[in-house]
C-alpha positions as CSV (number, residue, x, y, z in Angstrom):
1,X,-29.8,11.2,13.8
2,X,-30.2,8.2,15.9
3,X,-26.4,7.1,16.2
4,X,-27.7,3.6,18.3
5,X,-30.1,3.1,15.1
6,X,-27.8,4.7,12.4
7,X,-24.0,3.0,12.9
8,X,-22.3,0.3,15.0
9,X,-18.6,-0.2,15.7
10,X,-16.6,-2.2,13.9
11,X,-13.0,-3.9,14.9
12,X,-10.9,-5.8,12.4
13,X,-8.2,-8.6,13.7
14,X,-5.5,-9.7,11.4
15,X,-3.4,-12.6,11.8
16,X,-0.3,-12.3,10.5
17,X,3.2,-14.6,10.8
18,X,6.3,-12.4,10.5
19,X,8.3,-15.0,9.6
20,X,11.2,-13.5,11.6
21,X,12.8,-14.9,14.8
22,X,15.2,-13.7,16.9
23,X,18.1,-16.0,17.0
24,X,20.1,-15.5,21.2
25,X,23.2,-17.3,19.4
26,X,23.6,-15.4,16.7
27,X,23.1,-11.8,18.5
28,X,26.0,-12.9,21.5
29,X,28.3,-14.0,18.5
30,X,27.9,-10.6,16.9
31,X,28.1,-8.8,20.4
32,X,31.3,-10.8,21.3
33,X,33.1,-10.9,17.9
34,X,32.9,-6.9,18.5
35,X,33.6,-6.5,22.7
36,X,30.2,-5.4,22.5
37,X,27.2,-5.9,25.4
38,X,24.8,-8.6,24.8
39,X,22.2,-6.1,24.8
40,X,23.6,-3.5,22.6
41,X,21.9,-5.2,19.6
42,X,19.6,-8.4,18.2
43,X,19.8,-11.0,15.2
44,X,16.4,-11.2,14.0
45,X,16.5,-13.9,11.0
46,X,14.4,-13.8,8.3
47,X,13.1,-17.4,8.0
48,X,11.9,-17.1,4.3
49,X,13.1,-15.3,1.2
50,X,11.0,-11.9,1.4
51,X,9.4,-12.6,-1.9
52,X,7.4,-15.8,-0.3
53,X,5.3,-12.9,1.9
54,X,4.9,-10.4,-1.0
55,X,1.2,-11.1,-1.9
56,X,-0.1,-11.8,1.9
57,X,2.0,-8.5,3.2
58,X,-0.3,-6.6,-0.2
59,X,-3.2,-8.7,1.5
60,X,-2.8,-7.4,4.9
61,X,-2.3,-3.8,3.6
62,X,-5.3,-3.9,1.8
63,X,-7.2,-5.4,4.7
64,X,-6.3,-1.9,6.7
65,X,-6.8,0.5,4.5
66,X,-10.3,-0.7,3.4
67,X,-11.3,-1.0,6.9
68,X,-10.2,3.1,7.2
69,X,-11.0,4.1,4.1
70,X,-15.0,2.6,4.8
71,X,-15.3,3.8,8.4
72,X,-15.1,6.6,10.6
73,X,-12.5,6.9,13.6
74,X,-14.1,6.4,17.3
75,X,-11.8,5.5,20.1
76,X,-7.8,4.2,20.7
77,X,-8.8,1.1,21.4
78,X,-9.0,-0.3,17.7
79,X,-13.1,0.4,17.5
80,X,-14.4,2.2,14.5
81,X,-18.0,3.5,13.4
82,X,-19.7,2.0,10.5
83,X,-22.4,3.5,9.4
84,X,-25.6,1.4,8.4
85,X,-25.7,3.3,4.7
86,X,-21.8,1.8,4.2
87,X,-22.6,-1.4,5.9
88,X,-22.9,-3.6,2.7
89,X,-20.0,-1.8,1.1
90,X,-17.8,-2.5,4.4
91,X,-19.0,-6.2,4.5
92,X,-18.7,-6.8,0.5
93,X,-15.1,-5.6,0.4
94,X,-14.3,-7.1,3.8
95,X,-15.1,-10.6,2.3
96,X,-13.5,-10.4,-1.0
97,X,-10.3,-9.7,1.2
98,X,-11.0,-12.5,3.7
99,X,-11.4,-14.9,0.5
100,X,-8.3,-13.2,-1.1
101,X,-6.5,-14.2,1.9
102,X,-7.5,-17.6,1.7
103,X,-6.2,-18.3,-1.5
104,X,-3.1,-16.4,-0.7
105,X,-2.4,-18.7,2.5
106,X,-3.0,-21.4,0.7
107,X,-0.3,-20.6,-2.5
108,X,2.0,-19.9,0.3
109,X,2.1,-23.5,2.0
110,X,2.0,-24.9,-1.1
111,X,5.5,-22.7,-1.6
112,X,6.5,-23.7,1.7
113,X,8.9,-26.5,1.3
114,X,10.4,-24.6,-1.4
115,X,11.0,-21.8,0.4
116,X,12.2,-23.3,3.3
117,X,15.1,-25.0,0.9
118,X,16.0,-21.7,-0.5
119,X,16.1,-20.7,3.0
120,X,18.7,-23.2,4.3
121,X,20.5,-21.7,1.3
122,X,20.6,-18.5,2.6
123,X,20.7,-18.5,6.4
124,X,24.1,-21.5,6.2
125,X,25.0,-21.9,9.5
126,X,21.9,-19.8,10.7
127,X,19.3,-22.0,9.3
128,X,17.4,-24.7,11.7
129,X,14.9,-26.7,10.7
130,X,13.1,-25.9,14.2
131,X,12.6,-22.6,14.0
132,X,9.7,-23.6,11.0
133,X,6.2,-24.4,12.0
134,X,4.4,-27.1,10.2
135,X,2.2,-26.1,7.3
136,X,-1.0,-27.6,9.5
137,X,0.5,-24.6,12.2
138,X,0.4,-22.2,9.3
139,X,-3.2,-22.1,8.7
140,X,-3.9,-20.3,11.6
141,X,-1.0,-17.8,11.2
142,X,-2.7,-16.1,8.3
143,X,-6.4,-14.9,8.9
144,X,-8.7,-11.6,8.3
145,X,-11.9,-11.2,11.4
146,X,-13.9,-8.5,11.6
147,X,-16.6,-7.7,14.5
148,X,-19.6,-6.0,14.3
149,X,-21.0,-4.4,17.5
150,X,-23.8,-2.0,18.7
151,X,-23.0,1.6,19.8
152,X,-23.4,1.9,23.5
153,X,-26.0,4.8,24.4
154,X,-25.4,6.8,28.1
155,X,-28.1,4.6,29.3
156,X,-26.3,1.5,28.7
157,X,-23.8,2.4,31.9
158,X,-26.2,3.8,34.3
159,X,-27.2,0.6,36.0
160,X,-24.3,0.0,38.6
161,X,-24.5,3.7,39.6
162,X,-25.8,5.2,42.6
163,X,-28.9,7.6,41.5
164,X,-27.1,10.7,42.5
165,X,-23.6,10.1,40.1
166,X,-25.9,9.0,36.9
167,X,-27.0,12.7,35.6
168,X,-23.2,13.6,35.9
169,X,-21.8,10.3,34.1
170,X,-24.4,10.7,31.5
171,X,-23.6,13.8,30.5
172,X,-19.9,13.1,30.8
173,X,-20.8,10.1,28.1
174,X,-23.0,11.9,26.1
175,X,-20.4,14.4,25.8
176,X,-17.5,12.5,25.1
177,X,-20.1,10.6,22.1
178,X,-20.3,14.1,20.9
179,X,-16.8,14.9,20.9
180,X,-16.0,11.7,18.7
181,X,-18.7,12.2,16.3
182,X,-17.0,15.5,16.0
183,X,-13.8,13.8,15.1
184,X,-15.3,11.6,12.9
185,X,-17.2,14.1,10.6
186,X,-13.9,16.2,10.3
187,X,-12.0,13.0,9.6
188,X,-13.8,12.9,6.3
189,X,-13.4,17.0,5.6
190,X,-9.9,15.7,6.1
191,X,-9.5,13.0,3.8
192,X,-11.7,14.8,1.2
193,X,-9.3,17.9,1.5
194,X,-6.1,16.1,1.4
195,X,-6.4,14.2,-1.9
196,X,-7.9,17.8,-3.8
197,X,-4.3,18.8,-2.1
198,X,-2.6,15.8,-4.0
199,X,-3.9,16.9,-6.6
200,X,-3.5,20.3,-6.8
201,X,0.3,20.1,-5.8
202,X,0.7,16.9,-9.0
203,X,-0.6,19.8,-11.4
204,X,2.2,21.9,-11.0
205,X,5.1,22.4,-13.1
206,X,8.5,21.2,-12.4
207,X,11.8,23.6,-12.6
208,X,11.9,22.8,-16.0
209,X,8.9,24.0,-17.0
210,X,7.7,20.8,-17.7
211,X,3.9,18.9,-16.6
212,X,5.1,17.0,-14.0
213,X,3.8,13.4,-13.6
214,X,0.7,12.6,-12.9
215,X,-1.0,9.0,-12.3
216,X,-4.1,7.6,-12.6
217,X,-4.4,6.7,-8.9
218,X,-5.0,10.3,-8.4
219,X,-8.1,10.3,-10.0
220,X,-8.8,7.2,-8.8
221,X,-8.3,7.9,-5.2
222,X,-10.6,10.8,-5.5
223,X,-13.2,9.2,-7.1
224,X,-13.4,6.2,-4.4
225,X,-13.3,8.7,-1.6
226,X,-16.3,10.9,-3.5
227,X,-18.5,7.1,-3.5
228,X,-17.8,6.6,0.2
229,X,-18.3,10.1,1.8
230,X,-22.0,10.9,1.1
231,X,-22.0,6.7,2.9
232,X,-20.4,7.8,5.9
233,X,-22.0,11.4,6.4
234,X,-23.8,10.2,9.5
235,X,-24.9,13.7,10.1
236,X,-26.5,14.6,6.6
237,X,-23.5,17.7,6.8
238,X,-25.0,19.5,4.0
239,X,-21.8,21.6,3.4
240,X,-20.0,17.9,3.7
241,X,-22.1,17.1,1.2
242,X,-21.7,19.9,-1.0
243,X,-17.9,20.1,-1.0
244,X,-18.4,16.2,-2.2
245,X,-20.5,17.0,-4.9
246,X,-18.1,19.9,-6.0
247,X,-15.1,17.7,-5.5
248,X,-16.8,15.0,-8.0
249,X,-18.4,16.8,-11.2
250,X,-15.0,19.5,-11.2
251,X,-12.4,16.7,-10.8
252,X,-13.1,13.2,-10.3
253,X,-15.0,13.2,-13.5
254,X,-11.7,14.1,-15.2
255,X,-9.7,11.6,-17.6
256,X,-6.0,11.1,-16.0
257,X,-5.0,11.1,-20.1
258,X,-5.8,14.7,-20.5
259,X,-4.0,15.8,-17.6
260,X,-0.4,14.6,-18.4
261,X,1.5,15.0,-22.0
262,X,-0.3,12.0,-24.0
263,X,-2.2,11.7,-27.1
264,X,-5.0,12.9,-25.2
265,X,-3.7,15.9,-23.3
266,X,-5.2,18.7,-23.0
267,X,-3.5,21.9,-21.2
268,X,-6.6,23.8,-20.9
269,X,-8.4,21.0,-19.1
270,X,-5.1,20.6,-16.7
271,X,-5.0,24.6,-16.2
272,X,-9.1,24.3,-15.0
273,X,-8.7,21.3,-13.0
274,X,-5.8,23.3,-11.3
275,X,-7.6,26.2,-10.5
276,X,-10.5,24.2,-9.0
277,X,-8.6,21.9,-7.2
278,X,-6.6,24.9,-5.9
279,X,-10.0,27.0,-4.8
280,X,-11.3,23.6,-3.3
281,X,-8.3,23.3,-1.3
282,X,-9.0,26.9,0.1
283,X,-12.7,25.7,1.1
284,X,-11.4,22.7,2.7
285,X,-8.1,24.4,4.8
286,X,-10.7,25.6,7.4
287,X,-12.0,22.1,8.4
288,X,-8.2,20.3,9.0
289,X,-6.6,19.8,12.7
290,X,-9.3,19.9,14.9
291,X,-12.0,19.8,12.7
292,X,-13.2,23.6,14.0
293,X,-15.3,24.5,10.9
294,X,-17.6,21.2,11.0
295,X,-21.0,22.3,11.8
296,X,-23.2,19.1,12.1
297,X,-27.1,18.6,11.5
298,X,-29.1,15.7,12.8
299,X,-30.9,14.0,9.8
């Protein structure tokens, strides 16, 4: 495995107005009106009706979780790896959001002045026409950017060094590489293991004896995370690999229907997707927390 060759890092940017302010008037009336301190609270308005933010807030969220869900964690300062093999995936979804985003902005200051009536309504003596940017201001509060860069090899800092600190610093580097790839690897034992946990823990029975409820995102969830795994197994973890296969043809491929009381149900099929969720669950506890049971294989 080549990681230079294999992955690059990838940081997302989303622009986002709140559309709350903080109002100093309001917050020293509320203070006084109670013989409180001026700093013993704040009045943050909220310039628009929540509903006007409801499909760019779903936007946003979507934005996020894709960019998790299709890349592998690498360092605290908001860098990911993205793996060539998920690169088109990343980049396909990435766009349809940007687009969605565009056409959500855009329904949104149409709905502006609207809004901004129904909020005079509601704020009273609160409301003032200043605290509102202008719809041109507006198009540059809501945006989706990604960035695609090149992973840095040890080399890559060796050049400002004196010749006696570069063995030392590159094997600090190479070892701190190693240490995230680590994290990375386990992050997907993790998020394989987890949602066999989901639904192992769904297929129970309530105190009542009764199935209890059990949606279709469970499945779903499973089944997306079973297509992006064998994308973002940079090492070619064969066990990784297998767990993902198991996971996939013993209960992805099941139908939601004939897990819950419907006209399709079927308790046997619930009872064996319990039990093999359950004895996947036991093969996955090993690689949670620090990711101890990962053993990784160049490709």
């Amino acid at each position: 495995m080549n990681l230079t060759r294999d992955a690059m890092l990838v940081s997302l940017r989303i622009t986002a107005w709140s559309g709350r302010l903080y109002d100093r008037e309001a917050s020293n009336h509320v203070a006084a009106h109670h013989d409180a301190a001026a700093s013993a609270g704040r009045y943050n308005k909220r310039l628009l009706p929540k509903a006007a933010f409801a499909a760019l807030t779903a936007t946003v969220s979507a934005c996020r979780s894709t960019h998790y869900e299709q890349s592998l964690p690498w360092d605290d300062k908001g860098a990911r790896l993205l793996t060539v093999a998920n690169y088109e995936r990343y980049t396909e979804l990435m766009e349809s959001l940007r687009e969605r985003m565009v056409r959500e902005r855009a329904r949104f200051i149409e709905d502006y002045d609207d809004n901004v009536d129904q909020a005079r309504l509601d704020l009273g003596r609160l409301f003032r026409i200043d605290d509102y940017p202008s719809k041109e201001a507006l198009q540059g509060k809501f945006s989706v950017r990604y960035r695609i860069a090149p992973v840095p090899d040890a080399d890559h800092f060796m050049a400002q060094l004196a010749a006696h600190d570069t063995d030392r610093v590159k094997r600090d580097i190479e070892s701190q590489v190693e240490e995230k790839l680590h994290d990375a690897v386990g992050d997907l034992y993790r998020r394989l293991g987890e949602a066999v946990e989901r639904v192992s823990e769904r297929l129970q029975t309530g105190d009542d004896g009764k199935p209890l409820v059990f949606r279709d995102s469970m499945i779903e969830n499973i089944r997306e995370l079973v297509d992006v795994v064998p994308r973002l197994n940079i090492f070619g973890d064969h066990r990784l690999a297998m767990l993902c296969q198991e996971v996939k043809d013993r209960i992805a491929r099941a139908d939601p229907d004939t897990l819950r009381p419907s006209a399709t149900f079927n308790p046997n099929v619930r009872q064996q997707v319990k039990r093999d969720a359950d004895a996947l669950s036991q093969q996955f506890a090993g690689y949670f927390g620090d990711g101890a049971g990962v053993q990784r294989e160049a490709a």
